[in-house]
C-alpha positions as CSV (number, residue, x, y, z in Angstrom):
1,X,23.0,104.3,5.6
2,X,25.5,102.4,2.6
3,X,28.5,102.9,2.4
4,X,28.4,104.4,-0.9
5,X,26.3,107.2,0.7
6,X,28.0,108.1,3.1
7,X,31.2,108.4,0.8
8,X,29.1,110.6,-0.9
9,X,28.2,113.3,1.6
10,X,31.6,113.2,2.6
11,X,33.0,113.7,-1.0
12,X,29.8,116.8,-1.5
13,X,30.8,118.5,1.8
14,X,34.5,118.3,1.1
15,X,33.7,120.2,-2.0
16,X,31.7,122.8,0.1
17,X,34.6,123.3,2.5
18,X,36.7,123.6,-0.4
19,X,34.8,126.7,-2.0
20,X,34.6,128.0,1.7
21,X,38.2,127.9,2.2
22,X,39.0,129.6,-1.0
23,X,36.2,132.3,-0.4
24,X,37.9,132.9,2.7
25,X,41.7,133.2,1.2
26,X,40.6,135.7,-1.5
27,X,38.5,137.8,1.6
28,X,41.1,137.6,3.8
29,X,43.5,139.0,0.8
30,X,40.7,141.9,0.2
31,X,40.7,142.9,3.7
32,X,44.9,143.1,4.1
33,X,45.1,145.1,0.9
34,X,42.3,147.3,2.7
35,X,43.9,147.7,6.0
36,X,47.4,148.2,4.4
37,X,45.4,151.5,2.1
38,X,43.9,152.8,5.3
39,X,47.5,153.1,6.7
40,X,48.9,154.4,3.7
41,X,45.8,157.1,3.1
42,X,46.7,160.5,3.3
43,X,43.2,162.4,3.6
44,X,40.5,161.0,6.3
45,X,37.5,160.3,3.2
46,X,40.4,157.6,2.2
47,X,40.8,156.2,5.2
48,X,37.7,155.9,6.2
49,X,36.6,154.5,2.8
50,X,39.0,151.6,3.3
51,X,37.9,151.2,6.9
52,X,34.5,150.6,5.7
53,X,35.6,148.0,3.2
54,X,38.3,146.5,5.9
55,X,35.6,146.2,8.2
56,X,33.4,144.7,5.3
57,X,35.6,142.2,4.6
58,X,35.5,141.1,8.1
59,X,32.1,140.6,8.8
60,X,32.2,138.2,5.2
61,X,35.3,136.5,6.7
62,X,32.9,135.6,9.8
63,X,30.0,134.6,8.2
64,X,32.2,132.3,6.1
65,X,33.9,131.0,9.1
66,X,30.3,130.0,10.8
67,X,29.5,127.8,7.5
68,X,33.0,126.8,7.5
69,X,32.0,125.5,11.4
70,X,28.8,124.2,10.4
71,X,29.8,122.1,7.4
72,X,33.0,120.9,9.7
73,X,30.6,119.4,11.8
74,X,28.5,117.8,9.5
75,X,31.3,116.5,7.8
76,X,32.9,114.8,10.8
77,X,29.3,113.2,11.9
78,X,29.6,111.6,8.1
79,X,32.7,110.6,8.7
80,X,32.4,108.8,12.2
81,X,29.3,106.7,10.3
82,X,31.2,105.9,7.0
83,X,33.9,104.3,9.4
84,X,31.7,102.6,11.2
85,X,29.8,101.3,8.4
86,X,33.1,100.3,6.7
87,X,34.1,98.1,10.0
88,X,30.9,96.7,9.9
89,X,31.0,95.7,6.3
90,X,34.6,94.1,6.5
């Protein structure tokens, strides 16, 4: 492929990761506050309530990590050809 397109998957995955990376901070935030409520809970509906969400949060932390992995990959495979195609050129 041109140069040009592969600086443009590179620039459309970076802004994938980028949402990924965020999704995952605000998760990961969700899921403390929920573990630090099931420790604080006094009755066993609120802990159990914030268990669920904690355990919620995780399993959305996971998915996001396997696109995160995905889109990793696919962004290094653009990378190796946008080098090479850059040698090539100059």
């Amino acid at each position: 492929m041109s140069l040009t397109k592969e600086s443009a998957y590179l620039y459309g995955y970076a802004k994938k990761l980028r949402k990924i990376n965020r999704a995952i901070k605000k998760h990961s935030k969700h899921a403390d506050k929920h573990k630090r409520r099931h420790n604080k809970a006094k009755t066993l509906t609120e802990q159990d309530k914030h268990k669920r969400k904690h355990e919620s949060k995780v399993i959305d932390i996971n998915k996001l990590a396997h696109e995160h992995r995905r889109i990793m990959q696919k962004l290094l495979t653009h990378y190796r050809k946008f080098t090479h195609e850059l040698k090539s050129k100059h």
